[in-house]
C-alpha positions, -999 to +999 in steps of 0.1 A: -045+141-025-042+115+001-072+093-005-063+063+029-035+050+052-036+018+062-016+005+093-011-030+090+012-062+103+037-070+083+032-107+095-005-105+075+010-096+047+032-132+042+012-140+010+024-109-010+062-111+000+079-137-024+093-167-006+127-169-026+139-132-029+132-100-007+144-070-028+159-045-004+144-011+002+114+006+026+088+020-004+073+006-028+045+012-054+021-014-058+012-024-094-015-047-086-023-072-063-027-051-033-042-038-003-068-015-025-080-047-048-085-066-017-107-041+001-122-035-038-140-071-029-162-056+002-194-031-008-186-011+026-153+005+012-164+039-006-127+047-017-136+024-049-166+044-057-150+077-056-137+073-095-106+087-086-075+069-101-060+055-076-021+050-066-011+025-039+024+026-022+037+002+004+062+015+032+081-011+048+094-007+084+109-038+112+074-054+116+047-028+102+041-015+072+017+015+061-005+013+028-012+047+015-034+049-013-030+082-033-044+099-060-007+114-073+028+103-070+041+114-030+066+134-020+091+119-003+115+138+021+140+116+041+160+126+071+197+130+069 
């Protein structure tokens, strides 16, 4: 089940992106450190009371990106 998507600036992300290396690819799943902790630090956001076990994926496009915080792995179905 799709818990949140979160459309954000790629440019606001800066701090996350290591400065020396940028491993190549669109998707990735977040192991920690991400959008979900952040938003973990302000009372307003109920997705961290909803005892779910959450899964957090980045997608990577030219200058956005899209969080999606799941509760199971995605599906993913590229176009040819």
């Amino acid at each position: 089940m799709l818990l949140d998507l979160e459309y954000l600036d790629e440019g606001n992300l800066l701090e996350f992106w290591d400065k020396e290396v940028r491993t190549s690819g669109w998707l990735w799943k977040v192991e920690s450190g991400g959008w979900f902790e952040l938003e973990k630090l302000r009372s307003g956001f109920l997705a961290q009371h909803l005892g779910q076990s959450n899964k957090e994926y980045l997608v990577t496009g030219i200058n956005d990106c899209v969080s999606v915080l799941a509760d199971s792995e995605p599906i993913i179905i590229t176009s040819e």
